[in-house]
C-alpha positions as CSV (number, residue, x, y, z in Angstrom):
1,X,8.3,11.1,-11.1
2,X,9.6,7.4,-11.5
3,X,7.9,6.5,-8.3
4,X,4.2,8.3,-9.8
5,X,4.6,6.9,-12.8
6,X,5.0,3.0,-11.6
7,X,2.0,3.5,-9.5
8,X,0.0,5.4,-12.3
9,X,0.7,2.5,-14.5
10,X,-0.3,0.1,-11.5
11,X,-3.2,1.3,-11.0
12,X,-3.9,1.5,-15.0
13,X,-3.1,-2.2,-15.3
14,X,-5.8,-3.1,-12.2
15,X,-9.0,-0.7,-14.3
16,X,-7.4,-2.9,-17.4
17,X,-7.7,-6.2,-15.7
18,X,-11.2,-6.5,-14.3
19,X,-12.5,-5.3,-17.6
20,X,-11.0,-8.1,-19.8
21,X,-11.2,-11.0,-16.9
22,X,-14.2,-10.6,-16.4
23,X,-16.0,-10.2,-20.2
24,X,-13.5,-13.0,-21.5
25,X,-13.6,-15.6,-18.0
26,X,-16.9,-14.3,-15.8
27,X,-17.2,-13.8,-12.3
28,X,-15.8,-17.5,-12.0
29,X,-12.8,-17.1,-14.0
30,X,-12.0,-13.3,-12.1
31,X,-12.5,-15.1,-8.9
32,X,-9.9,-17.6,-9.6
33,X,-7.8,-14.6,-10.7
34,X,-8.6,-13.3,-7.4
35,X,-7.6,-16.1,-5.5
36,X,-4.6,-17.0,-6.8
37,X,-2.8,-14.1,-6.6
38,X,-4.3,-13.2,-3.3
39,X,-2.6,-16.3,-1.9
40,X,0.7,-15.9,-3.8
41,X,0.9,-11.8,-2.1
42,X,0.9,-13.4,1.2
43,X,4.6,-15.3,0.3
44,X,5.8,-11.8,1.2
45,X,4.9,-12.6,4.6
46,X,8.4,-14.0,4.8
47,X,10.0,-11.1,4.6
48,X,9.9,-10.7,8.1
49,X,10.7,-7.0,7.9
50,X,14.3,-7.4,6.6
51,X,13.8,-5.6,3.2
52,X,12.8,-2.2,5.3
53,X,15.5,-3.2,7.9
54,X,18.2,-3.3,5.2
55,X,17.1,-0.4,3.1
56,X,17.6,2.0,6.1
57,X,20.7,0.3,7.7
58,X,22.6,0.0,4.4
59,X,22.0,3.6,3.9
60,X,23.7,4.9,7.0
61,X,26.4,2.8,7.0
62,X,27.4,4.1,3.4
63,X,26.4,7.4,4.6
64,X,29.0,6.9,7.8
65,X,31.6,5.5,4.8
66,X,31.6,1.8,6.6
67,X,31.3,0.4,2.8
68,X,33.1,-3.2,4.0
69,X,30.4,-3.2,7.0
70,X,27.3,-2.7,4.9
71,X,28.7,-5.2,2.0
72,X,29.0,-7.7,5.1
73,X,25.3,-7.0,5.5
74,X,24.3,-7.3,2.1
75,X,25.8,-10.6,1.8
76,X,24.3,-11.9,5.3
77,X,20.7,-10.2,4.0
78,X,20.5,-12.4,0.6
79,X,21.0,-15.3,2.8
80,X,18.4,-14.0,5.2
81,X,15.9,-13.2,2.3
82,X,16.7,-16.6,0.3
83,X,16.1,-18.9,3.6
84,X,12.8,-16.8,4.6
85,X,11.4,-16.8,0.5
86,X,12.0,-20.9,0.8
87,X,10.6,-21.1,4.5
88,X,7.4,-19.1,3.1
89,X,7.0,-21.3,0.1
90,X,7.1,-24.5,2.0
91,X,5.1,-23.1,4.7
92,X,1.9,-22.1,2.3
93,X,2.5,-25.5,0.3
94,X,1.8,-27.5,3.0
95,X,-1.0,-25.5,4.2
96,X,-2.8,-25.5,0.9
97,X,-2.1,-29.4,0.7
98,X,-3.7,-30.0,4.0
99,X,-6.7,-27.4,3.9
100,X,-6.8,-25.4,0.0
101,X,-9.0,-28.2,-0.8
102,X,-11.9,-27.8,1.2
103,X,-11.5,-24.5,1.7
104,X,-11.1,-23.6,-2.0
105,X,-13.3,-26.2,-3.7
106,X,-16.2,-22.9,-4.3
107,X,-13.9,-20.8,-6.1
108,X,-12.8,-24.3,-8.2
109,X,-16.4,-24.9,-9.0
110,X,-17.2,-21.5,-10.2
111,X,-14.8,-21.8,-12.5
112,X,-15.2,-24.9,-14.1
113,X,-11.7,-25.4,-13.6
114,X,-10.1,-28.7,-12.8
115,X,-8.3,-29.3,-9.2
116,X,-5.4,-30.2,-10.6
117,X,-4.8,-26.9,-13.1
118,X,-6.0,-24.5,-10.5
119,X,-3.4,-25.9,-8.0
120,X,-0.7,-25.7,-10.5
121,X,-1.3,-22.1,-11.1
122,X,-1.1,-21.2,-7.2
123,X,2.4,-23.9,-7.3
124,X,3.3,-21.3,-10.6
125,X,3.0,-18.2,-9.0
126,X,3.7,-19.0,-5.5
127,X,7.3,-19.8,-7.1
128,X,7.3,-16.5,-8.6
129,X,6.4,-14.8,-5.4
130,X,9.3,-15.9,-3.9
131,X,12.2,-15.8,-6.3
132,X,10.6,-12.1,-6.3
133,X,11.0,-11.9,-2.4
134,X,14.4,-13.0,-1.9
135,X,16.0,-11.4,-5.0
136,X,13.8,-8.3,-5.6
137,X,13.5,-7.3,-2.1
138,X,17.6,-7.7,-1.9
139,X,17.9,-5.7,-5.1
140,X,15.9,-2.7,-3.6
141,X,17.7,-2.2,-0.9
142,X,21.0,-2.4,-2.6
143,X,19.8,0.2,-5.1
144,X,18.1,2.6,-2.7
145,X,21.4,2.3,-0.5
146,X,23.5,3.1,-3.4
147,X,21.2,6.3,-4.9
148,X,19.7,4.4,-7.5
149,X,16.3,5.8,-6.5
150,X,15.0,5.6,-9.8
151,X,15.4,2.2,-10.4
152,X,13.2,0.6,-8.2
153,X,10.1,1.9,-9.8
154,X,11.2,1.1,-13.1
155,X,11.9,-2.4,-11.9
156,X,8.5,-2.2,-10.7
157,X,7.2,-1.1,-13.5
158,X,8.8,-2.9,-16.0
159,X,8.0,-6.0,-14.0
160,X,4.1,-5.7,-13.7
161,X,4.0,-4.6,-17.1
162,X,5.5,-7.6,-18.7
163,X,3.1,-10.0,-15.9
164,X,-0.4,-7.8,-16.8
165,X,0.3,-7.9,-20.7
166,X,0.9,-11.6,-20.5
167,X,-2.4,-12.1,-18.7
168,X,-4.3,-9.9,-20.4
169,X,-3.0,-11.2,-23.7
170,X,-3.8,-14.7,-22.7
171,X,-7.3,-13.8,-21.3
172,X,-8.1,-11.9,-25.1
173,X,-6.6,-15.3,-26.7
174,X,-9.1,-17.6,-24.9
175,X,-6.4,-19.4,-22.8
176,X,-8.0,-20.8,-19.4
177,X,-7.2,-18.9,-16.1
178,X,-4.6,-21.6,-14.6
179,X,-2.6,-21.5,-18.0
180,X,-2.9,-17.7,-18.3
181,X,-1.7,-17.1,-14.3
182,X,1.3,-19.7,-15.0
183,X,2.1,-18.0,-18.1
184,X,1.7,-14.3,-16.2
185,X,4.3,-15.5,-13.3
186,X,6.8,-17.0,-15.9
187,X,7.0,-13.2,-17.8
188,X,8.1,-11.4,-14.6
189,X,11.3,-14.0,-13.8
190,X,13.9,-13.0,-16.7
191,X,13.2,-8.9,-15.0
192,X,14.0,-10.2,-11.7
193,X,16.7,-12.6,-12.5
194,X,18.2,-9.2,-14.7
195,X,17.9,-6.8,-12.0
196,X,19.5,-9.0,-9.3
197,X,22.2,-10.0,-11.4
198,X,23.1,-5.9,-11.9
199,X,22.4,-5.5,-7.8
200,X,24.9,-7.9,-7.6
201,X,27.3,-5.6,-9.2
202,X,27.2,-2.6,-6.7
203,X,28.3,-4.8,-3.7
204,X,31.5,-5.5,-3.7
205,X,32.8,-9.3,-3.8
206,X,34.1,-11.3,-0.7
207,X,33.5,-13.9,1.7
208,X,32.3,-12.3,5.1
209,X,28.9,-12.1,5.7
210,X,27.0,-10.5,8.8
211,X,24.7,-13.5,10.8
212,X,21.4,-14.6,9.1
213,X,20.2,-14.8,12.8
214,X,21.3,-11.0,13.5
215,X,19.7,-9.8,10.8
216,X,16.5,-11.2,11.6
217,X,17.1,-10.1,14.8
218,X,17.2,-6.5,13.8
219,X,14.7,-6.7,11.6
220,X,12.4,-7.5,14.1
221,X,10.5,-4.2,14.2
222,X,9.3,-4.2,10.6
223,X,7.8,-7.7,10.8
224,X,3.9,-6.1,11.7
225,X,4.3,-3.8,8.5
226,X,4.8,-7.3,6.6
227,X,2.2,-9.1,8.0
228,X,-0.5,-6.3,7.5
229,X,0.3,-5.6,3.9
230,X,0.2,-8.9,2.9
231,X,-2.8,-9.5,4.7
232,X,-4.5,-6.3,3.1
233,X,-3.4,-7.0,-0.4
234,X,-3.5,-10.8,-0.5
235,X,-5.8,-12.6,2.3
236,X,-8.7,-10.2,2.6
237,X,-9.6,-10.3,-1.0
238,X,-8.9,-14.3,-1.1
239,X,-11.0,-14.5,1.5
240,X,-14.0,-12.6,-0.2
241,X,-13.6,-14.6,-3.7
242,X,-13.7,-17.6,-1.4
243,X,-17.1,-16.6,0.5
244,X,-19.1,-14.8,-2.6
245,X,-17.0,-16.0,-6.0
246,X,-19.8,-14.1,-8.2
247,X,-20.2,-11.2,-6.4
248,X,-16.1,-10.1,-6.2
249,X,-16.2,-9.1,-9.9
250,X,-18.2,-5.8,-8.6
251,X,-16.4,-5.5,-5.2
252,X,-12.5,-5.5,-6.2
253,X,-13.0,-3.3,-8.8
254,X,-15.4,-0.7,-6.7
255,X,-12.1,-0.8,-4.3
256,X,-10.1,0.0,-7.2
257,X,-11.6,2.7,-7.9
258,X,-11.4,4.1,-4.9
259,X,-7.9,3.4,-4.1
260,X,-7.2,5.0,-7.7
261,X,-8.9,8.1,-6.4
262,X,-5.9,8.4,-3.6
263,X,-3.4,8.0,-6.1
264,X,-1.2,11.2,-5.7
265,X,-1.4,10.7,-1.7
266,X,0.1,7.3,-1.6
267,X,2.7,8.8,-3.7
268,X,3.0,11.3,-1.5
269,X,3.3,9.3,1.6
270,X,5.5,6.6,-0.1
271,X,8.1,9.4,-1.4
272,X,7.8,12.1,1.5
273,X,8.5,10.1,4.6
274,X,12.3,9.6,4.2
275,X,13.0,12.9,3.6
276,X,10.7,14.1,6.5
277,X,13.1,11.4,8.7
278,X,16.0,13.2,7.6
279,X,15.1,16.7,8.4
280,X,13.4,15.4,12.1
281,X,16.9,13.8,12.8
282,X,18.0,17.1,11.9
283,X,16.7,19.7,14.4
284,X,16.9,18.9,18.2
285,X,14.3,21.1,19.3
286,X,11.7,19.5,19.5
287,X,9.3,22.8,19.7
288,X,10.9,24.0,16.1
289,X,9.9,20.3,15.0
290,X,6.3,20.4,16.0
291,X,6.4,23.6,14.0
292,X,7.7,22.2,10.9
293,X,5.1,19.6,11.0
294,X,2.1,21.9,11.8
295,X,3.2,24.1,8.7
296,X,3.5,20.7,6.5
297,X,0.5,18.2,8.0
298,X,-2.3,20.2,6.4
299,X,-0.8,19.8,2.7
300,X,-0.6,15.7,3.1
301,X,-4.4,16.5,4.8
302,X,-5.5,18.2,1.3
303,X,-3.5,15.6,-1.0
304,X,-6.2,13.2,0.1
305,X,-9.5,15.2,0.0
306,X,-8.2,15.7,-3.8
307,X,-8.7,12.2,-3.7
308,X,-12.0,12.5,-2.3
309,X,-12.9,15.0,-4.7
310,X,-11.9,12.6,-7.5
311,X,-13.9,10.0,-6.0
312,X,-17.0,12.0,-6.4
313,X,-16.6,13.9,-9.6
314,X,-14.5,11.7,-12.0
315,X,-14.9,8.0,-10.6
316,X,-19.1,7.9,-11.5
317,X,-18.0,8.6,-15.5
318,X,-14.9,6.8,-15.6
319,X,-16.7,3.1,-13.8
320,X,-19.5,3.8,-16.8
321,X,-17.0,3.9,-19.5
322,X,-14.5,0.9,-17.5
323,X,-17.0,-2.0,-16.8
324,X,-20.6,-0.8,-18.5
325,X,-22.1,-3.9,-18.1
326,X,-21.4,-3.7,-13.8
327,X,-21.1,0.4,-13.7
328,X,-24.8,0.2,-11.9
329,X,-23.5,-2.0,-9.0
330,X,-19.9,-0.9,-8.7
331,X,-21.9,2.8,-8.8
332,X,-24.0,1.8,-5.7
333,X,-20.5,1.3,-4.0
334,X,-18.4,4.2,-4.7
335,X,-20.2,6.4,-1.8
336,X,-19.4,3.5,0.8
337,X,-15.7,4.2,-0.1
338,X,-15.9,7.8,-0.5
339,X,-16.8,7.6,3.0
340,X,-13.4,5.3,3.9
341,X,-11.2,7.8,1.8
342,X,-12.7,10.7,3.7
343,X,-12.1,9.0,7.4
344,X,-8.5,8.9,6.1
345,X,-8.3,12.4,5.5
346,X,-7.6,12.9,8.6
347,X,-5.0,10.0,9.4
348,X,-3.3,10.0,6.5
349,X,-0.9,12.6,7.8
350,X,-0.6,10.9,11.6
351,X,0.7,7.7,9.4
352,X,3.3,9.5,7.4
353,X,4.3,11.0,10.9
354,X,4.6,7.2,12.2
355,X,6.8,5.9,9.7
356,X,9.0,9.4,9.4
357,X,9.6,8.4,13.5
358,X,10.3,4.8,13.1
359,X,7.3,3.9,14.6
360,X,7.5,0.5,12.2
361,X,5.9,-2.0,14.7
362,X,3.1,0.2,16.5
363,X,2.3,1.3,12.3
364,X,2.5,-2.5,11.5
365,X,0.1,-3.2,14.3
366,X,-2.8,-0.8,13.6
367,X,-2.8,-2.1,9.7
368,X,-2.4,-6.0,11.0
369,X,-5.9,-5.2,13.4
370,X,-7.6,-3.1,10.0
371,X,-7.3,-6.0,8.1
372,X,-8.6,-8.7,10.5
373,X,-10.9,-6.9,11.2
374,X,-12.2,-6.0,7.9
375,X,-11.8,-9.9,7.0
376,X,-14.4,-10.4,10.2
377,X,-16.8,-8.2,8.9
378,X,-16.4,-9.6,4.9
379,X,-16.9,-13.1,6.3
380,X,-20.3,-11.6,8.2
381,X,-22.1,-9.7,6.2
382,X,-20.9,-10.9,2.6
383,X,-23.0,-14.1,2.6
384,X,-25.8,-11.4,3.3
385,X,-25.1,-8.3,1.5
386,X,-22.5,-9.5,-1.1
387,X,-20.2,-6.8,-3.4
388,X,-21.7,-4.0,-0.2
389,X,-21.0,-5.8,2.3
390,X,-17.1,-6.1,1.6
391,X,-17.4,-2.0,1.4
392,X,-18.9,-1.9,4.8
393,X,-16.0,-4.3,6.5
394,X,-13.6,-1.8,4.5
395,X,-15.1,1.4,6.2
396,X,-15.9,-0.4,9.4
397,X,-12.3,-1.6,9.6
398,X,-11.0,1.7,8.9
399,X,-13.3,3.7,11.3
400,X,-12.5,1.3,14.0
401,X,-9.4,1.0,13.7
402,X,-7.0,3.0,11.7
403,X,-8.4,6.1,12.3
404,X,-9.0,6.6,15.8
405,X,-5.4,4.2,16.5
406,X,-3.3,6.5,14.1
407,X,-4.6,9.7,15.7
408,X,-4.1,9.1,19.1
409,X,-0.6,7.4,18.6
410,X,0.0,11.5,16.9
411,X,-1.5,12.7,20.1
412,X,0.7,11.1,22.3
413,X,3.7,11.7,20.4
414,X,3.5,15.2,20.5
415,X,2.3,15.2,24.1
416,X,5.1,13.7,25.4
417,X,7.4,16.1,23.8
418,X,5.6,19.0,25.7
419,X,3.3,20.0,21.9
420,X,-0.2,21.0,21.6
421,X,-1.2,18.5,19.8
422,X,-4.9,19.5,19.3
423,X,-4.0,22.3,17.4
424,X,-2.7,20.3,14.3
425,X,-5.4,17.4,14.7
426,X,-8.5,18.8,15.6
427,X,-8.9,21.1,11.8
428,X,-8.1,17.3,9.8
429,X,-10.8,15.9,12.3
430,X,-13.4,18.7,11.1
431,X,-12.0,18.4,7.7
432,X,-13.2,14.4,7.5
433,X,-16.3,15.1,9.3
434,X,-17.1,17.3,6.0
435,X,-15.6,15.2,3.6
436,X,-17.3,12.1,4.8
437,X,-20.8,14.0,5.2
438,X,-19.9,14.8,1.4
439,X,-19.4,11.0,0.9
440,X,-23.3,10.6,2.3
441,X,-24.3,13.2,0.1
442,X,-23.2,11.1,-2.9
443,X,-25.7,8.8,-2.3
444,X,-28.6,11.0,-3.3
445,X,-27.3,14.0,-5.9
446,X,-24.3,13.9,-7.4
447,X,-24.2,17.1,-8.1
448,X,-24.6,18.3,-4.8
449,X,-22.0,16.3,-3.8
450,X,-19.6,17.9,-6.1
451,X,-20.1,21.3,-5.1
452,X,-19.6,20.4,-1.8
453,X,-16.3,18.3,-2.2
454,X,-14.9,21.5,-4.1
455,X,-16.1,24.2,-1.3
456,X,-14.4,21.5,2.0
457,X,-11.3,21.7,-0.8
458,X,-10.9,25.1,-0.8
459,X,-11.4,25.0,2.7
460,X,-8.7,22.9,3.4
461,X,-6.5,25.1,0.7
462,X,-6.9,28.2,3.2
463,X,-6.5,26.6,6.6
464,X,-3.0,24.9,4.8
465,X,-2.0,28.4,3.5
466,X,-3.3,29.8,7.3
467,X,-0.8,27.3,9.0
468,X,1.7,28.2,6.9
469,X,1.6,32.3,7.5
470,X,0.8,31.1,11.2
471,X,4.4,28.6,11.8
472,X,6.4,31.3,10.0
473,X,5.6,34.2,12.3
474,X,5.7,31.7,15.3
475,X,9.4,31.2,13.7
476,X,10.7,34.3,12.9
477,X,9.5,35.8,16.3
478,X,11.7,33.6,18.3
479,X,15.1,33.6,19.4
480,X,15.9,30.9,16.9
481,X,14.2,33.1,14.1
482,X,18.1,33.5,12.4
483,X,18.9,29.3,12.6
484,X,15.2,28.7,11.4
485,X,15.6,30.6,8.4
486,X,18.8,28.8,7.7
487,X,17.1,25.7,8.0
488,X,14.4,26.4,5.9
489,X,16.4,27.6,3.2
490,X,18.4,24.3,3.5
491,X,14.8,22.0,3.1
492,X,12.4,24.3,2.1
């Protein structure tokens, strides 16, 4: 609930911000917005993986009872996270010295902003990013590893809550953007610095400390995941604000919208895939496996159409009542996405499979090659198409790539372990073929669309209850029908 109710509020806080940037700053002042805090998401770059390294490794080894070993770790990791946060800092400061410039000077114009206060705010909350990284990323681990599940969200929360009010506040007070994004980045530091001060608290004292260079070593595998995220959620929509500044006030928020509309399946996929680790690790065979995960796929298949639906029925009202004065434009949008969030309907299960297998780099990868190349297409048709064209480099990037990437790396998986892996891919395939004709539908009748959205639902609803029925009776009629029930009473 913690974890649904951080993201809830997140996505809150992004309809609230758009809204009040852009009626109190413009589509100058929101592109500035954009900008700056695009840059300063990409200092997470510098985590190199180690946050998602350590989370996992602390874990077993207070799981195996090694307590002094995984203290030794935590002390070598806020080394390794500190060194990285001040590597990444002094990495993008010199780039933005030699090139931000040039490269920035249409955003700066747009905005009427000085060079010198637009620069400051990136210095501002470039610092903020990583004090964030090396202490916040240190603290989650340490709290995950220790059972504090509920805390990270909360952090989370608590954290973008006191940032968003501050900006918002100073945006409704008629502060410039640079002041307001300094002002926004100073807010979050007293929540970190009081979080990582109680983090320090569950690791015991003492001098030993694993090897920064080991655990940089292991960490390795996770680095891909970094790069992509930050390159998702920081780079790409930098890079739009920097080729069409007047035009990103319509295509963030249509992207908002539509990412809102998947709300309950990133949940889904951000809470289910550790326990989904642990109960794989649990069962040997590998044909008892396959059938736990055709029983289960089809629900994290479902939890996204939902979102589809929402997309088509709720997110039409909800843009006119959000941004009136841009609902017309973001309006024309929302079926491009619909079509993106329906492609996903079928890979959104294959990724959850990916990261409940440790499949970190290969899962890294396919998001690192979305993103360039949705920033490809954005810096082609943009110039041309504006707000629509980002929304096509979104879908094309996700038809191209994370689709058809995620699905056959499922394929092969279950292939190699002797599976029919048709049999659990090819109903989500049919499944976003119908969602995404849906999608099209949208363009033209509303209505139409609606009705159709609810019938593929239902749909889905009975093929999920079908596989169900269907793995049970495969279950109980073979020879490990008595350990299966067992197993299921033990996870459900």
């Amino acid at each position: 609930m913690a974890s649904l109710g951080s993201v809830a509020v997140s996505i809150g806080m992004q309809l609230a911000i758009p809204r009040v940037l852009l009626s109190r700053w413009g589509d100058g002042g929101y592109s500035v917005y954009v900008t700056v805090t695009g840059i300063a998401a990409y200092v997470s770059l510098a985590d190199a993986g180690v946050q998602m390294f350590l989370t996992q490794r602390l874990t077993a080894l207070r799981g195996a009872g090694k307590d002094e070993e995984a203290a030794k770790l935590a002390r070598g990791a806020l080394k390794a996270l500190s060194l990285l946060a001040i590597a990444g800092l002094g990495v993008l400061g010199v780039a933005l010295c030699a090139f931000g410039l040039t490269a920035l000077q249409r955003v700066i114009a747009s905005s009427s902003l000085s060079r010198v206060a637009f620069f400051w705010a990136i210095a501002v909350q470039l610092t903020s990013a990583a004090f964030a990284l090396a202490t916040g990323g240190w603290s989650s681990a340490v709290e995950q590893s220790n059972e504090k599940y509920s805390r990270t969200p909360i952090a989370f929360l608590c954290r973008s809550l006191a940032s968003s009010a501050v900006l918002l506040g100073c945006a409704r007070g008629g502060v410039l953007p640079s002041t307001a994004l300094i002002a926004s980045a100073c807010a979050s530091l007293p929540i970190d610095i009081g979080r990582f001060l109680w983090s320090r608290t569950l690791v015991p004292r003492g001098h030993e400390a694993a090897r920064v260079a080991d655990v940089l070593r292991e960490a390795k595998g996770s680095l891909f995941m970094m790069i992509a995220g930050a390159t998702q959620a920081g780079l790409w929509p930098a890079v739009a604000a920097a080729v069409a500044p007047l035009t990103v006030g319509v295509a963030i928020p249509a992207r908002t919208v539509a990412n809102g509309a998947r709300l309950v399946s990133s949940v889904a996929q951000n809470v289910l895939w550790v326990p989904l680790a642990r109960r794989f690790a649990s069962i040997s065979d590998p044909e008892e496996v396959y059938e736990f995960w055709a029983r289960h796929s089809p629900i994290l298949a479902l939890v996204q159409m939902a979102g589809v639906v929402s997309l088509v029925v709720v997110a039409p009202a909800m843009v006119q009542a959000w941004l009136p004065k841009k609902a017309v434009e973001i309006d024309l949008l929302l079926p491009v996405f619909g079509v993106e969030q329906a492609l996903l309907i079928a890979a959104v299960p294959s990724l959850v499979l990916l990261l409940a297998v440790g499949r970190f780099g290969r899962l890294g990868a396919v998001q690192l090659a979305q993103a360039i190349v949705g920033i490809a297409v954005t810096l082609i048709l943009m110039p041309r198409l504006g707000a629509l064209g980002f929304a096509l480099a979104s879908v094309v990037s996700t038809a191209t790539c994370t689709v058809p990437t995620l699905l056959l790396a499922e394929y092969k998986h279950w292939s190699l372990i002797g599976q029919r892996p048709l049999v659990v891919l090819a109903p989500r395939v049919a499944l976003a073929a119908a969602a995404v004709a849906c999608a099209v539908v949208m363009s033209y009748s509303r209505t139409i669309s609606a009705a159709v959205a609810f019938v593929i639902l239902a749909l889905g609803g009975a093929h999920a209850l079908s596989s169900q029925r269907r793995a049970r009776a495969v279950v109980l009629a073979s020879p490990r029908g008595t350990s299966s029930k067992t197993s299921r009473r033990q996870f459900g």
